[in-house]
C-alpha positions as CSV (number, residue, x, y, z in Angstrom):
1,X,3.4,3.4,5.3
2,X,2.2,-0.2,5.3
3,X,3.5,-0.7,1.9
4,X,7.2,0.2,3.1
5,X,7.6,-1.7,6.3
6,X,6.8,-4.8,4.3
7,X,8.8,-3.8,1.6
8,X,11.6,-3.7,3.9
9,X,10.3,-6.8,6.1
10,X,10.4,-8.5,2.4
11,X,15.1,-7.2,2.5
12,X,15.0,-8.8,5.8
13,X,13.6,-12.2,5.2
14,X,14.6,-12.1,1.9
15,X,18.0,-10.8,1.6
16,X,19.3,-10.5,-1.8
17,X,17.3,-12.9,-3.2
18,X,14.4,-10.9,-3.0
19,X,13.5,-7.7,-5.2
20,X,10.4,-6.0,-3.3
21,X,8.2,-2.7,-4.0
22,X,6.2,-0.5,-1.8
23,X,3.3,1.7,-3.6
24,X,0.1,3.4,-3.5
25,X,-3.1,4.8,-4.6
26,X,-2.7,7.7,-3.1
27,X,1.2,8.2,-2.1
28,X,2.1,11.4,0.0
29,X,6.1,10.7,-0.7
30,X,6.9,11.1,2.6
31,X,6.5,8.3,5.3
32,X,5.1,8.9,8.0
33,X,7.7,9.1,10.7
34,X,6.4,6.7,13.0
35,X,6.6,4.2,10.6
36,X,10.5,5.4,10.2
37,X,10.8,5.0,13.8
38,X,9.2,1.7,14.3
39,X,11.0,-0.4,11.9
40,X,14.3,1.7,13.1
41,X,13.7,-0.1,16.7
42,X,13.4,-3.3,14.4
43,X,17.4,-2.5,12.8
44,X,15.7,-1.1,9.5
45,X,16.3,2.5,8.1
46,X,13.4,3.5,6.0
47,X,14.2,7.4,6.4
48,X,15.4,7.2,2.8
49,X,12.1,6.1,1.2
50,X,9.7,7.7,-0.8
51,X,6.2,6.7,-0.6
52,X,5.6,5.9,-4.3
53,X,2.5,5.6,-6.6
54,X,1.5,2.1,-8.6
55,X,1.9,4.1,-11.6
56,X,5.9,4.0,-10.6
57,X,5.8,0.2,-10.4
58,X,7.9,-1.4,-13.2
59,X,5.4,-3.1,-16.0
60,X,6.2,-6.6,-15.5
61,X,4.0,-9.9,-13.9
62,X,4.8,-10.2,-10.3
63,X,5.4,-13.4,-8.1
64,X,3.3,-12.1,-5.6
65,X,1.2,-8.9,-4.4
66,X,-0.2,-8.0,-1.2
67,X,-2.6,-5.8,-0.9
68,X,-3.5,-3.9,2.1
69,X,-7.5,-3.6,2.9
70,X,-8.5,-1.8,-0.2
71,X,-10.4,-4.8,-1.1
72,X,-12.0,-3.8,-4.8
73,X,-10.9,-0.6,-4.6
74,X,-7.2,-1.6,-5.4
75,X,-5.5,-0.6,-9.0
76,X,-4.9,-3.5,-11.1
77,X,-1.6,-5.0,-11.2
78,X,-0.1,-8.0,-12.5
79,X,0.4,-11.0,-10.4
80,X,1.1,-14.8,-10.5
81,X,-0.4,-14.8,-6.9
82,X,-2.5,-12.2,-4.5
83,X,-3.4,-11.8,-1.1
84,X,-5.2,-9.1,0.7
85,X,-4.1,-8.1,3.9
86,X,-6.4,-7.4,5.8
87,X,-4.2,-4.8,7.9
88,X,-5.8,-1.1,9.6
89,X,-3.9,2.0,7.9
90,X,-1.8,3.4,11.0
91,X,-1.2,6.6,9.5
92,X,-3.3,8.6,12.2
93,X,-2.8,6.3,15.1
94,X,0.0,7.1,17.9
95,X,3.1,5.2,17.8
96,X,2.5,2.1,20.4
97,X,-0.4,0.9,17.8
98,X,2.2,1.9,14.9
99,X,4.3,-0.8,16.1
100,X,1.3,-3.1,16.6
101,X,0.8,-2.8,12.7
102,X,4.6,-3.3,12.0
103,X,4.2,-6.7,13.8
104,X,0.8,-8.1,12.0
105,X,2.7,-6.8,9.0
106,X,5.6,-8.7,9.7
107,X,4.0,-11.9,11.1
């Protein structure tokens, strides 16, 4: 759910110049609807996406990867650069702190 809301924060900022993924290490495929919600109050429709594994990713070097608190725990995958955020999985909190993610997320 972190993974798509900056996937789509990457559309906004980055328009069409930008080609962004979203996956995981342990996808459900659904996302979780308060994540759906949240970025809808933002404009963005993400009631169409998938939660998706790494293992979906295409097999090329990224520009850039950012990682979401798994620290050493995260798969491999190719990158010119790499940050980990250091951003609290929201899938189990209520919706006010779900848009309290969306924003460190999209800050």
């Amino acid at each position: 759910n972190r993974s798509q809301m900056a996937e789509a924060f990457a559309h906004i900022h980055g328009g069409e110049k930008v080609e962004a993924y979203s996956a995981g290490s342990r996808p459900s495929g659904v996302v979780n609807p308060n994540a759906i919600e949240a970025m809808r109050e933002l404009g963005y429709d993400l009631s169409r996406q998938r939660s998706r594994s790494i293992v979906d990713l295409p097999d090329i070097e990224f520009d850039f990867v950012a990682t979401m608190g798994c620290g050493d725990t995260c798969p491999f995958v190719r990158a010119k650069r790499r940050e980990d955020w250091d951003i609290p999985d929201p899938k189990a909190l209520p919706p006010e702190e779900f848009r309290a993610v969306r924003d460190l997320i999209g800050s």
